[in-house]
LONUTOR-417180 format. One record per atom (N, C-alpha, C): residue in three letters; atom name; x, y, z. Coordinates in nm, 2 decimals, padded with zeros to 4 digits, always signed. Example, Ala and Ser with C-alpha at 12.3 -4.5 7.8 and 13.67 -1.06 7.14 Angstrom:
2
<kolvo 'ALA', 'N', <+01.32, -00.57, +00.78>>
<kolvo 'ALA', 'CA', <+01.23, -00.45, +00.78>>
<kolvo 'ALA', 'C', <+01.32, -00.33, +00.78>>
<kolvo 'SER', 'N', <+01.28, -00.22, +00.71>>
<kolvo 'SER', 'CA', <+01.37, -00.11, +00.71>>
<kolvo 'SER', 'C', <+01.29, +00.00, +00.79>>
This chain:
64
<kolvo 'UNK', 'N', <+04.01, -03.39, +02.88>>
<kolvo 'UNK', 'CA', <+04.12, -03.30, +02.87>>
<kolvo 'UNK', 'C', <+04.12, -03.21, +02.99>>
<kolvo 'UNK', 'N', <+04.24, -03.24, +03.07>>
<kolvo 'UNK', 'CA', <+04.23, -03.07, +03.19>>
<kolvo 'UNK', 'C', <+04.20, -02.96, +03.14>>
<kolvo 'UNK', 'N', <+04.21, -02.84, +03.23>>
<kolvo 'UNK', 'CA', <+04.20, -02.73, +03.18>>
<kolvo 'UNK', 'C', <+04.30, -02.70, +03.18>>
<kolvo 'UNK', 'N', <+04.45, -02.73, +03.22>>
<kolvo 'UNK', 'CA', <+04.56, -02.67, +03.13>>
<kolvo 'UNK', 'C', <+04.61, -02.68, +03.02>>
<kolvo 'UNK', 'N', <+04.58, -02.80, +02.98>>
<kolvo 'UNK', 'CA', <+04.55, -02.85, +02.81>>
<kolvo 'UNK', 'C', <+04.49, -02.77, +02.75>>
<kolvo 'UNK', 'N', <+04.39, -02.75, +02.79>>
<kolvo 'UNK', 'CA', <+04.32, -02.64, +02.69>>
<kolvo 'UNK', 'C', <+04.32, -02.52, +02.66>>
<kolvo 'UNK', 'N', <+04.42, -02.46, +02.85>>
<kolvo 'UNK', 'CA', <+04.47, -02.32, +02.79>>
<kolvo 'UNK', 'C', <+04.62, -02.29, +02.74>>
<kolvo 'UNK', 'N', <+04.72, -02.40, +02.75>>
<kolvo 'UNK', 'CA', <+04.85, -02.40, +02.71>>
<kolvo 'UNK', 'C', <+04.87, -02.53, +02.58>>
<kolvo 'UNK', 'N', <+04.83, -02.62, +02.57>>
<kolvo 'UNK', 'CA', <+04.80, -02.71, +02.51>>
<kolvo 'UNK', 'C', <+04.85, -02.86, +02.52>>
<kolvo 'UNK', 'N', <+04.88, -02.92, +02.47>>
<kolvo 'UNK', 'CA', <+04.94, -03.08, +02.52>>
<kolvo 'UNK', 'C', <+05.05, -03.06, +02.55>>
<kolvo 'UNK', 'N', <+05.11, -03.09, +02.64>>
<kolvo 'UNK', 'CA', <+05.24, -03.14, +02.71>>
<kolvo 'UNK', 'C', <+05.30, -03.26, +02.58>>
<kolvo 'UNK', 'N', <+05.41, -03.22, +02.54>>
<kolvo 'UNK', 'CA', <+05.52, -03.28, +02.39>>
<kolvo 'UNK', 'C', <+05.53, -03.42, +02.48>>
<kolvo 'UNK', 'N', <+05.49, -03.56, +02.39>>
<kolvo 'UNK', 'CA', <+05.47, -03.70, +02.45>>
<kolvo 'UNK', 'C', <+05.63, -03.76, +02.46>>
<kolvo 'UNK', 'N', <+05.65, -03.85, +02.54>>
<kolvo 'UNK', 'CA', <+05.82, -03.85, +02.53>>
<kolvo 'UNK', 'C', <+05.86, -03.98, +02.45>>
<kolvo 'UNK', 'N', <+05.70, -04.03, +02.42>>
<kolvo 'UNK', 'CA', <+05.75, -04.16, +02.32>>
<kolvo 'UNK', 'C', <+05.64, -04.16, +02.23>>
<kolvo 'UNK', 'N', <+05.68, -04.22, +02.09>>
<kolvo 'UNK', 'CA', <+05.56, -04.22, +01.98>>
<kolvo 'UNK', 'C', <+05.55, -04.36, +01.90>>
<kolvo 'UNK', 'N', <+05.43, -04.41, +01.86>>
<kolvo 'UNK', 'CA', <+05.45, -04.53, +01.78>>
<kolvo 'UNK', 'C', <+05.42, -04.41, +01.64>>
<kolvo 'UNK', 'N', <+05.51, -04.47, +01.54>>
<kolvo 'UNK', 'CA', <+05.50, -04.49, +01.39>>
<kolvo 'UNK', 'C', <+05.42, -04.55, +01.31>>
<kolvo 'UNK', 'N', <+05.37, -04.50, +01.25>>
<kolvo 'UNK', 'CA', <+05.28, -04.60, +01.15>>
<kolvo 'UNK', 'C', <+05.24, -04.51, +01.04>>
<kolvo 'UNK', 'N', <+05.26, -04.54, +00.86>>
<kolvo 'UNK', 'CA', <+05.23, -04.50, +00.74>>
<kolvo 'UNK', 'C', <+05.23, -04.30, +00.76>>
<kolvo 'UNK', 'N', <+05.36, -04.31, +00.82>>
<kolvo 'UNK', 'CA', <+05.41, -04.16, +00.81>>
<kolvo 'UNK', 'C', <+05.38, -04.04, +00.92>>
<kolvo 'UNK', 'N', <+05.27, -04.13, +00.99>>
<kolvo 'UNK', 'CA', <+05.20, -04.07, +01.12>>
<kolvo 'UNK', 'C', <+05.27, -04.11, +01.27>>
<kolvo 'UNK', 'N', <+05.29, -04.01, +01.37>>
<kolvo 'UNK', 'CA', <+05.32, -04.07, +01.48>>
<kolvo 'UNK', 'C', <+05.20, -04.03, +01.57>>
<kolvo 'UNK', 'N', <+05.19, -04.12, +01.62>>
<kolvo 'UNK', 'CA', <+05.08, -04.13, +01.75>>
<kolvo 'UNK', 'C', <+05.12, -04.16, +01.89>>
<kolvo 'UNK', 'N', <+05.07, -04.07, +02.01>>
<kolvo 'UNK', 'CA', <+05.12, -04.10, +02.13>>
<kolvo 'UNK', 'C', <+04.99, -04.04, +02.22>>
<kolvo 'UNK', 'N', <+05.04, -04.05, +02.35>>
<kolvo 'UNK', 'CA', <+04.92, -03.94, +02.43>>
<kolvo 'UNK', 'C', <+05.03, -03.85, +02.51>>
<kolvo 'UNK', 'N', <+04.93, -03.77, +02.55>>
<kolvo 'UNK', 'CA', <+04.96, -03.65, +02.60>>
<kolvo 'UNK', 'C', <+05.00, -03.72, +02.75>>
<kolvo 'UNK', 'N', <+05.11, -03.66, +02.86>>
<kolvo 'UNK', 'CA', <+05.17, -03.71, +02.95>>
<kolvo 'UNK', 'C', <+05.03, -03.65, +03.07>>
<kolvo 'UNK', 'N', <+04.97, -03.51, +03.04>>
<kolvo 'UNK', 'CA', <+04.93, -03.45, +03.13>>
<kolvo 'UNK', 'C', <+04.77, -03.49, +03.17>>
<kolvo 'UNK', 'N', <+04.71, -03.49, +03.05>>
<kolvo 'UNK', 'CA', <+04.60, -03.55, +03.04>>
<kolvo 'UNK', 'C', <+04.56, -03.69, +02.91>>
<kolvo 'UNK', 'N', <+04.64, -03.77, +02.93>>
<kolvo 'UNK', 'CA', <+04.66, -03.87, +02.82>>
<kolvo 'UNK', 'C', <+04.55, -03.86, +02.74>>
<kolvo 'UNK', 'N', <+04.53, -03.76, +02.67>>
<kolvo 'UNK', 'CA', <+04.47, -03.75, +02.52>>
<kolvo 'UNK', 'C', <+04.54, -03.82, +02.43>>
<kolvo 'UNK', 'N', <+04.50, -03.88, +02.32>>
<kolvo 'UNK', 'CA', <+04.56, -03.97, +02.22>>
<kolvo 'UNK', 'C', <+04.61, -03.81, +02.13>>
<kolvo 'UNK', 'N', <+04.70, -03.80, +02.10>>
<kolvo 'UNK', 'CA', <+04.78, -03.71, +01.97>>
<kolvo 'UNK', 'C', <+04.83, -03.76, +01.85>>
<kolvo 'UNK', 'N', <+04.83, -03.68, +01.75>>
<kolvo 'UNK', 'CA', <+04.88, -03.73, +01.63>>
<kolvo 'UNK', 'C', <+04.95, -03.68, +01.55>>
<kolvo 'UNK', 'N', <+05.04, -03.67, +01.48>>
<kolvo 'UNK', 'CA', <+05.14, -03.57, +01.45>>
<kolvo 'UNK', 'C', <+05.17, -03.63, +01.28>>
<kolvo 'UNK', 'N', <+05.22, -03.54, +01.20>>
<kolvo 'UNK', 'CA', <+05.23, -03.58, +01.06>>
<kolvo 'UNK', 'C', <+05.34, -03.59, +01.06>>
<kolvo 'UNK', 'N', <+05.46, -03.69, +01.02>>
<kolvo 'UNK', 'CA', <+05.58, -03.74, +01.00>>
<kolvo 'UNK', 'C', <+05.70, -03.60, +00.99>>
<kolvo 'UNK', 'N', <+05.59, -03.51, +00.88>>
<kolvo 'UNK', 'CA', <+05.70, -03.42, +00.84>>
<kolvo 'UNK', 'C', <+05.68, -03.26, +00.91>>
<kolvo 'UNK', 'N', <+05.53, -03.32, +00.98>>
<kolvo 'UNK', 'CA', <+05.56, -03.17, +01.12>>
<kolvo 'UNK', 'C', <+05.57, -03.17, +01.23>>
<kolvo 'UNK', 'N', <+05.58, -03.06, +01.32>>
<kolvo 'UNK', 'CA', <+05.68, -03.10, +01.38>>
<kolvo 'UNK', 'C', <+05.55, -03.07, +01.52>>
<kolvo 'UNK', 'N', <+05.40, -02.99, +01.50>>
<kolvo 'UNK', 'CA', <+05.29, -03.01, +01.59>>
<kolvo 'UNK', 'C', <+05.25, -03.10, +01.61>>
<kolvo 'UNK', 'N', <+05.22, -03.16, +01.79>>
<kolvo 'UNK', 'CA', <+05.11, -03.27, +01.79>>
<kolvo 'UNK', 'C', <+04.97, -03.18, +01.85>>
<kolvo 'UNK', 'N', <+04.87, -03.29, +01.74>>
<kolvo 'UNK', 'CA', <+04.75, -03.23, +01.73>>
<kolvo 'UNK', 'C', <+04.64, -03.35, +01.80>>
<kolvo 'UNK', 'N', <+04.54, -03.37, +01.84>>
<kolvo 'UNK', 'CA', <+04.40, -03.41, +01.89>>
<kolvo 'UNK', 'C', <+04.36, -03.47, +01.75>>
<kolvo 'UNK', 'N', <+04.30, -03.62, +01.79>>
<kolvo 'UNK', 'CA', <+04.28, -03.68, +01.70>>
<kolvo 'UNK', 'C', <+04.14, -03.62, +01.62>>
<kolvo 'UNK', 'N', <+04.11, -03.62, +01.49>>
<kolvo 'UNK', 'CA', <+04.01, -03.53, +01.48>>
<kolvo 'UNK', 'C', <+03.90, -03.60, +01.47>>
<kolvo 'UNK', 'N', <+03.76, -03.53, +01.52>>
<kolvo 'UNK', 'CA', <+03.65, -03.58, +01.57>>
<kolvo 'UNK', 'C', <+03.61, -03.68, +01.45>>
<kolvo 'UNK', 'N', <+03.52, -03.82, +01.50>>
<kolvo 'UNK', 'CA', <+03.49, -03.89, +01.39>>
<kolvo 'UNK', 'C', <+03.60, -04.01, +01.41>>
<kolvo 'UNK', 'N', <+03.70, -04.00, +01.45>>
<kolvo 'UNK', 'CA', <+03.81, -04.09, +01.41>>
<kolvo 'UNK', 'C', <+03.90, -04.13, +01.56>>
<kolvo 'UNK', 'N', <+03.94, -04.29, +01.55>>
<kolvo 'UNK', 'CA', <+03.97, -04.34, +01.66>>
<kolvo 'UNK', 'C', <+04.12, -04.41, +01.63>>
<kolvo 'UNK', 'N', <+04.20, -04.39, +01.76>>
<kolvo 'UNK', 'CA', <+04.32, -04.48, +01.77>>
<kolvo 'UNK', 'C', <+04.30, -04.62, +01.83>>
<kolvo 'UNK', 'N', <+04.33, -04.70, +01.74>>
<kolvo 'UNK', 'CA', <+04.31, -04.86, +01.77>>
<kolvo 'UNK', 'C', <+04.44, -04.89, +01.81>>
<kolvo 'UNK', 'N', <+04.49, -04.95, +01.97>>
<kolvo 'UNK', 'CA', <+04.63, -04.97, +02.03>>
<kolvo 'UNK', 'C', <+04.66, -05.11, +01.99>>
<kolvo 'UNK', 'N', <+04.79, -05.17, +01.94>>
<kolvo 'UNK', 'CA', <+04.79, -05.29, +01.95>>
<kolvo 'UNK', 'C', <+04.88, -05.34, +02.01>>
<kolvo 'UNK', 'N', <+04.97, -05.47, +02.09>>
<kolvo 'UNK', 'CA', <+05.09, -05.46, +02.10>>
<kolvo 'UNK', 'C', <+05.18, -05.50, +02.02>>
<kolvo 'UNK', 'N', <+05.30, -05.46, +02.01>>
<kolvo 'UNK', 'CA', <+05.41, -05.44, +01.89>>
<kolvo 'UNK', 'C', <+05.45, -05.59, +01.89>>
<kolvo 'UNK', 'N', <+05.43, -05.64, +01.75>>
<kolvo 'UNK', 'CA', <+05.47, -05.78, +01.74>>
<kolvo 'UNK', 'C', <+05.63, -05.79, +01.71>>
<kolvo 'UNK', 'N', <+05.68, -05.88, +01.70>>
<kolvo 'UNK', 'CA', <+05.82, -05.95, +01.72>>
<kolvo 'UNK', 'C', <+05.94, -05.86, +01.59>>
<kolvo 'UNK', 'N', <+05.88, -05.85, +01.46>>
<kolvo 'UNK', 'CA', <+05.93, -05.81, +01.38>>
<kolvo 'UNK', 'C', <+05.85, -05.59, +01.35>>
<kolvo 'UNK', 'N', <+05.76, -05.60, +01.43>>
<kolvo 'UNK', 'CA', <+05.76, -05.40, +01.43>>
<kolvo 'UNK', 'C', <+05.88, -05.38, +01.48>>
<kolvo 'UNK', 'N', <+05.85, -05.25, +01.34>>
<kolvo 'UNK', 'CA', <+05.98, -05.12, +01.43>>
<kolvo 'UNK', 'C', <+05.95, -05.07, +01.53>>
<kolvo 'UNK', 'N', <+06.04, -05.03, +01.60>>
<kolvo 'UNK', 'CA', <+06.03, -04.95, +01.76>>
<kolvo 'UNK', 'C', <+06.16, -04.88, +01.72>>
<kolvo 'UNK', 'N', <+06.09, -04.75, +01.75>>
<kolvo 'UNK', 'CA', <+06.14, -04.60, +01.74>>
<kolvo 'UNK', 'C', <+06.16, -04.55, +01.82>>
């Protein structure tokens, strides 16, 4: 993470994948992985312990 990230915080990602009500994306400035809860409206740092597994979008995913 830069250190502007850590004194202003992530730069808002301009695209997200969806998945079971979560959106995930990275940060533009320092591509940290983010994660955001469907129904709020902060993106937050994935929390320690836990990893984003990338896949590419098959024929029939939604793209948002």
């Amino acid at each position: 993470m830069q250190s502007i990230c850590r004194i202003l915080g992530h730069q808002r990602p301009s695209g997200a994948v969806w998945n079971n009500g979560y959106f995930f994306s990275h940060c533009p400035r320092c591509n940290a992985e983010l994660i955001k809860a469907g129904d709020g409206n902060r993106w937050k740092d994935v929390p320690k312990g836990y990893r984003i597994t990338w896949k590419p979008l098959g024929e029939y995913d939604i793209r948002w």
